[in-house]
C-alpha positions in Angstrom: 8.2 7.2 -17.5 9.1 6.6 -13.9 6.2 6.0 -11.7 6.0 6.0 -7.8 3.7 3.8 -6.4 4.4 4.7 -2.7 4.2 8.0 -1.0 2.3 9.8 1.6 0.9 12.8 2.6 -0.1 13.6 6.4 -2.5 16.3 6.2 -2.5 18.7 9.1 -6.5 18.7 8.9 -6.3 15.0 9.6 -3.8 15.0 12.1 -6.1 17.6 14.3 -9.5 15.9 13.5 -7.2 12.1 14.8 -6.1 13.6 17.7 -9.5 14.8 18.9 -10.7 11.0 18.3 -8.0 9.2 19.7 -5.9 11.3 21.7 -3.2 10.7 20.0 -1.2 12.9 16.9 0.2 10.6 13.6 3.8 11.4 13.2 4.3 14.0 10.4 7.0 13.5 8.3 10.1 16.2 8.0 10.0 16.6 4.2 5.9 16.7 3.7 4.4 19.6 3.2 0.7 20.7 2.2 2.6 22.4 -0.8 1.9 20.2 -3.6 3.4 22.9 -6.1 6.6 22.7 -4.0 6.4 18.5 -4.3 5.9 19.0 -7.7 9.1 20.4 -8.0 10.6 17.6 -6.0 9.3 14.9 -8.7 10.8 17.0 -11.3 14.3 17.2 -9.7 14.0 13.3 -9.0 13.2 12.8 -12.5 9.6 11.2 -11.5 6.9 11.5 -13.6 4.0 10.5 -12.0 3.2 9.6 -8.3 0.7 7.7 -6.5 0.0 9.3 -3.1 -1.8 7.8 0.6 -2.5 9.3 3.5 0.1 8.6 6.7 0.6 5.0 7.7 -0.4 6.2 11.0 -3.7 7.6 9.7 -4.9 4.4 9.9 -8.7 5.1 10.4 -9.9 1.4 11.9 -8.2 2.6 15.5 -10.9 4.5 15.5 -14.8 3.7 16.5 -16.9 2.7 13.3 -18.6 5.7 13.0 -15.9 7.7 13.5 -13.4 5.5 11.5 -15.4 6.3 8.1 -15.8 10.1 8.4 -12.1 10.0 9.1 -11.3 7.8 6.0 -13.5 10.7 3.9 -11.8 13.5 5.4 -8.4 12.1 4.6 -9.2 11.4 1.1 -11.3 15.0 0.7 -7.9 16.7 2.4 -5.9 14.5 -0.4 -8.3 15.4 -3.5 -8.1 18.6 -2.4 -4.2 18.7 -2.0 -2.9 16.7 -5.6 -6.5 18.3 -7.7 -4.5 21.1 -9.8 -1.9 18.3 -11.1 -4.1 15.1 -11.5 -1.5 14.5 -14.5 1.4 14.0 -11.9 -0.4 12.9 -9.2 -3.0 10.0 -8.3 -4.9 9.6 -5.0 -5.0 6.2 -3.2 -8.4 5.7 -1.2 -8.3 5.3 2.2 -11.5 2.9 3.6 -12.6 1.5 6.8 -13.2 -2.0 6.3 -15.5 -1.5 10.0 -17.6 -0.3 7.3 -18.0 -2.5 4.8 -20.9 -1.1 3.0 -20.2 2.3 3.0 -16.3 1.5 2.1 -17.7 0.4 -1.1 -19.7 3.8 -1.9 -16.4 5.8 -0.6 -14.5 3.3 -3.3 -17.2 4.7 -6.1 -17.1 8.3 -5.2 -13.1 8.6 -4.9 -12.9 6.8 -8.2 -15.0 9.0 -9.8 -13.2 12.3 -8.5 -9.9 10.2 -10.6 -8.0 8.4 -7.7 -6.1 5.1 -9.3 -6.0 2.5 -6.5 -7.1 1.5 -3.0 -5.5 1.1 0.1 -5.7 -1.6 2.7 -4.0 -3.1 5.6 -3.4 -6.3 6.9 -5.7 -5.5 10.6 -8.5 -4.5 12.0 -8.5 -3.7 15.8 -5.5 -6.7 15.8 -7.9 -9.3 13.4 -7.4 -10.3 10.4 -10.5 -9.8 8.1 -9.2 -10.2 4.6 -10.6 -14.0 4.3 -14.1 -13.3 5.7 -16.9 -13.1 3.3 -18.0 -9.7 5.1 -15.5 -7.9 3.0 -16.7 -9.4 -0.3 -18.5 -6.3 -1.5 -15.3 -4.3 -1.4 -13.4 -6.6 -3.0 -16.3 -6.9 -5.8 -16.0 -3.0 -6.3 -12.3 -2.9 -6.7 -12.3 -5.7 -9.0 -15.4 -4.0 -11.2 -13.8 -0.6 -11.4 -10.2 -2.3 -11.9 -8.5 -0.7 -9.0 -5.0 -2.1 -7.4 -5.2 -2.3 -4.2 -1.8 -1.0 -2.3 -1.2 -3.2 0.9 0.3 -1.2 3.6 1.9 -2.1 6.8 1.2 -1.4 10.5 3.3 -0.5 13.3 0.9 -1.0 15.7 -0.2 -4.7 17.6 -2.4 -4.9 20.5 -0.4 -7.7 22.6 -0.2 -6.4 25.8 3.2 -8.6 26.2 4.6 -5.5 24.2 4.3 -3.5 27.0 7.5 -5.4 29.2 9.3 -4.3 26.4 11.4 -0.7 25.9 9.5 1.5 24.4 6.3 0.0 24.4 7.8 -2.6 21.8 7.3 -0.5 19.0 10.9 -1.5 18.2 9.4 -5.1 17.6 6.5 -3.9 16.3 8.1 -1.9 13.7 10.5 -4.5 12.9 9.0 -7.6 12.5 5.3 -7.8 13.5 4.1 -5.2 10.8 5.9 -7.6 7.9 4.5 -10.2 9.7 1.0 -8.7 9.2 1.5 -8.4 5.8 2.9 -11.7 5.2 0.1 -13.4 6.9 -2.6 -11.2 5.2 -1.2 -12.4 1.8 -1.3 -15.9 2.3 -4.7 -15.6 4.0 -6.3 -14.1 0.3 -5.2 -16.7 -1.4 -6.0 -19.6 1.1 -9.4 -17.8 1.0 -10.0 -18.4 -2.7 -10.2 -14.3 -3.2 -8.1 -14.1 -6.5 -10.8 -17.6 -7.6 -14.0 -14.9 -6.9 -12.1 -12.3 -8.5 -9.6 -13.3 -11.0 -7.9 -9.6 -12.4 -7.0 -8.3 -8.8 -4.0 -7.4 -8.5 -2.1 -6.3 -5.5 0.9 -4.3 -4.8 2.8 -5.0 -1.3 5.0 -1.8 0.0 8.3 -1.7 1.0 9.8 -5.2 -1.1 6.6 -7.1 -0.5 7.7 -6.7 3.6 9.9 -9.7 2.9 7.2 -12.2 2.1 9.5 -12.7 -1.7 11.9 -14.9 0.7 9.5 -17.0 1.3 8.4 -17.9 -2.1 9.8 -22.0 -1.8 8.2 -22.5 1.5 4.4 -21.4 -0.4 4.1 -25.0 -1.8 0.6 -25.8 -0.2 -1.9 -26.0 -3.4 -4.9 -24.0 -3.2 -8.3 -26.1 -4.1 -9.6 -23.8 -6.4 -12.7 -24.3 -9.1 -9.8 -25.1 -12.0 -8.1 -27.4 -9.6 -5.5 -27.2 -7.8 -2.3 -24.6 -7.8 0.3 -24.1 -6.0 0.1 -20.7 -3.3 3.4 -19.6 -5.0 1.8 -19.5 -8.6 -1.1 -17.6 -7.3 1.4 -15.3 -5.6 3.1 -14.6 -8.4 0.6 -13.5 -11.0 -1.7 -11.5 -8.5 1.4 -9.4 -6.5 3.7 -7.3 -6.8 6.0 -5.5 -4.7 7.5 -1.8 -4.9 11.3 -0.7 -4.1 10.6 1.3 -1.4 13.3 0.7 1.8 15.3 -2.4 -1.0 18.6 -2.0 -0.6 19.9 -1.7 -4.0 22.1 -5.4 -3.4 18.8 -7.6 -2.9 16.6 -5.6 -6.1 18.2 -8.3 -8.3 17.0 -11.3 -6.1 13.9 -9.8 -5.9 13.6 -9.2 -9.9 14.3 -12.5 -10.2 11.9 -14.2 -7.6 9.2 -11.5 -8.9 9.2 -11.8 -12.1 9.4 -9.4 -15.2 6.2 -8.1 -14.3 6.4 -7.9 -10.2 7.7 -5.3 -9.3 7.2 -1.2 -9.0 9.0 1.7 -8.3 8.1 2.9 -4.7 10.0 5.7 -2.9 7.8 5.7 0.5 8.8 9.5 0.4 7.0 11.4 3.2 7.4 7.7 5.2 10.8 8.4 7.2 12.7 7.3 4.6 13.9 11.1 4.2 14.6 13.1 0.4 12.7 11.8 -2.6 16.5 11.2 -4.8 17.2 9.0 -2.3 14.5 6.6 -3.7 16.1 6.1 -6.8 19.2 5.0 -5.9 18.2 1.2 -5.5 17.1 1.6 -9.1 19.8 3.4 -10.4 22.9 1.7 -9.4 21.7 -1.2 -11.1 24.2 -2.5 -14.3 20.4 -2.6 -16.0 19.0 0.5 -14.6 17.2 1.7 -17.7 16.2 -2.2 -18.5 13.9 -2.4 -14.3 12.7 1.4 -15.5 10.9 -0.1 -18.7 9.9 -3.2 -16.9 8.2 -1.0 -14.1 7.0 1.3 -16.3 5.0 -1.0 -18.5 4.0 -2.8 -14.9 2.7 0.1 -13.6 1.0 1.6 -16.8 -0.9 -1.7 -17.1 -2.1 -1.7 -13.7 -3.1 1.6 -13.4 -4.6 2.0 -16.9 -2.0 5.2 -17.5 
């Protein structure tokens, strides 16, 4: 069974109601579509049998006001429910929050559960801050960890230094490149540093598009954590809470990344409806492995664990 942890869907409804908020339209990708029957055909010709779908990375409701922010986080995961609810055995729904609403992030974490979406989706900012270590966000984290949701940490394109600005194009060419890994490294080492996985010891995380390099880093995490049971090494921690998916891995570095991950860390991901372009074009990191079928088992029995499948 070949599972994809990382796609997206950019529903027109959402677009419209972001662009009234912000001013500003997320980028919808050429291949999606609101035709789920017609993307169910695409997993079939791909050979994927079940796939785990967010909203766009642009969709990202904290650019918004608070307020505003949560009803937009609903919307997308109403639009999403809506969108994947005739084939809940192919598809999964990722919930979207707004962790500028702590409180009622937690409720939206319930209800989405309940209507049978399979993990939760972060990312590494809010409003350029990093918030993952404060105790604020506690409850949310508390939820997750109760219902035994993954959370799927996503990227962001966007960073508010206005030095960006001296740059072509706004510096989204930097921003893209390096600061959104960056994010995500930085977020990582910040929940461990923060004793998250001591508070809640079965979280478990997965990190799009190769763990956004944070795997090469693996020898440098040798500070030790001071945790209740002593202390252990950030790498360790790493290790047995992460994983990453194969979205955007050139097929060349999956081994290294096997290696460094572990038997158990790491997914399939296609980041289909992301830019990446068709859905077969996914698999090819996977399939032009000597041990293709071998990394299909081991994600398989990854995934399956994780998402209770």
């Amino acid at each position: 069974m070949l599972i994809d942890w990382h796609s997206h869907h950019t529903a027109p409804e959402v677009v419209d109601a972001f662009k009234e908020k912000a001013g500003k339209s997320p980028k919808v990708d050429a291949y999606d579509s609101t035709d789920f029957d017609k993307r169910l055909a695409e997993l079939d010709e791909a050979g994927i049998d079940f796939q785990l779908v967010c909203q766009g990375a642009s969709e990202d409701a904290d650019q918004l006001d608070g307020a505003d922010a949560m009803a937009m986080a609903r919307l997308s995961n109403d639009v999403l429910a809506e969108r994947i609810g005739g084939h809940t055995d192919r598809f999964g729904g990722i919930t979207a929050l707004s962790l500028k609403n702590v409180a009622e992030s937690v409720e939206e974490i319930e209800r989405m559960a309940a209507r049978g979406f399979k993990a939760v989706l972060i990312y590494p900012r809010v409003d350029g801050e990093m918030k993952v270590d404060l105790p604020d966000l506690d409850p949310m984290f508390a939820k997750v960890s109760e219902l035994g949701l993954p959370l799927f940490l996503h990227g962001s394109g966007g960073a508010k230094d206005p030095t960006l600005q001296r740059l072509e194009d706004g510096g989204a060419g930097v921003a893209y490149s390096v600061l959104s890994d960056a994010s995500v490294n930085e977020c990582v080492m910040r929940m461990i540093a923060g004793g998250l996985f001591d508070r809640y010891p079965k979280l478990r995380v997965v990190i799009r598009s190769g763990g956004g390099g944070i795997p090469l880093l693996v020898q440098r995490m040798f500070w030790k954590h001071k945790g209740p049971e002593g202390e252990k090494r950030y790498s360790d921690i790493f290790l047995e809470h992460f994983c990453i998916d194969t979205a955007s891995v050139r097929s060349k570095a999956l081994p290294f990344l096997a290696d460094v991950m572990g038997s158990e860390g790491v997914v399939f991901g296609s980041d289909y409806c992301g830019g990446l372009g068709p859905l077969k074009k996914a698999l090819n990191v996977v399939d032009e492995q000597e041990n293709a079928s071998e990394i299909r088992a081991r994600t398989e029995r990854t995934s399956r664990a994780m998402l209770r499948l």
